[in-house]
Residue, then its C-alpha position, 0 to 999 in steps of 0.5 A: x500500500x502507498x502513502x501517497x494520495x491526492x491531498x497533500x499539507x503545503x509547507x513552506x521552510x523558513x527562510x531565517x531558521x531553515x525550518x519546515x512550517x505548515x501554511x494551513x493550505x491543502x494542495x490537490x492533484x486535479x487529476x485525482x491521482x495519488x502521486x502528493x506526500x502528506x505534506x508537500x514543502x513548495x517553497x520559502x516563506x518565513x515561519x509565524x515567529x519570524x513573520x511577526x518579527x518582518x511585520x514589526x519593522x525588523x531585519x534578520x540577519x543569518x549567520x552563514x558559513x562561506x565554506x560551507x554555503x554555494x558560490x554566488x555571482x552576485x547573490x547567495x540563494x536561500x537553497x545554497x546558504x549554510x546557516x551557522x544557527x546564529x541569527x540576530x534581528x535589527x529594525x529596518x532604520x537602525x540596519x540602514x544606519x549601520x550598514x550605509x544601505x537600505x534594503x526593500x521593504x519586502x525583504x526579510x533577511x539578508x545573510x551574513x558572513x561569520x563575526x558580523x553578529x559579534x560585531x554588531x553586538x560588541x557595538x552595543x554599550x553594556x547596561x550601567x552598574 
């Protein structure tokens, strides 16, 4: 007996966390025949925790290893990032200020080599004793 059928669960994989998330949409094969997995990944999306984060105005920043992660031309592709596990979010103005760069408004995340993160972190003054 098969697992397949002609309903499958869309999910899509996050593209700061790298994690499979269900969309809540079912797919169906028109033709009626069982050829779709339980659930079926269609693409990149962003997860609710991360999407809420996008909505809030902030910018994730995911750590990838270059030695690791596909060689881009001129831009690393979701598919060919290695992500370290290390992600850090800034609001839009404040990735723009440090950064001298303003990105789209419909883009969630940008990739970044290691030690970037460290950086940006030693940039932030420790709370007063």
């Amino acid at each position: 007996m098969t697992d397949k059928s002609h309903v499958s669960l869309e999910q899509r994989v996050c593209l700061v966390c790298g994690t499979p998330f269900d969309t809540g949409n079912i797919l169906l094969d028109k033709r009626l025949r069982a050829s779709l997995a339980h659930r079926t990944t269609t693409g990149w999306g962003l997860c609710p925790e991360h999407q809420k984060l996008s909505d809030d105005g902030f910018v994730a920043l995911v750590e990838c290893d270059p030695q690791r992660s596909g060689l881009p031309r001129d831009r690393l592709k979701p598919e060919q990032a290695y992500r370290t596990g290390r992600v850090a979010h800034l609001k839009r103005e404040a990735f723009a200020a440090v950064f001298n760069v303003s990105i789209p408004a419909d883009q969630p995340c940008v990739f970044v080599e290691p030690g970037v993160i460290e950086h940006l972190q030693a940039m932030v003054a420790p709370p007063p004793d």
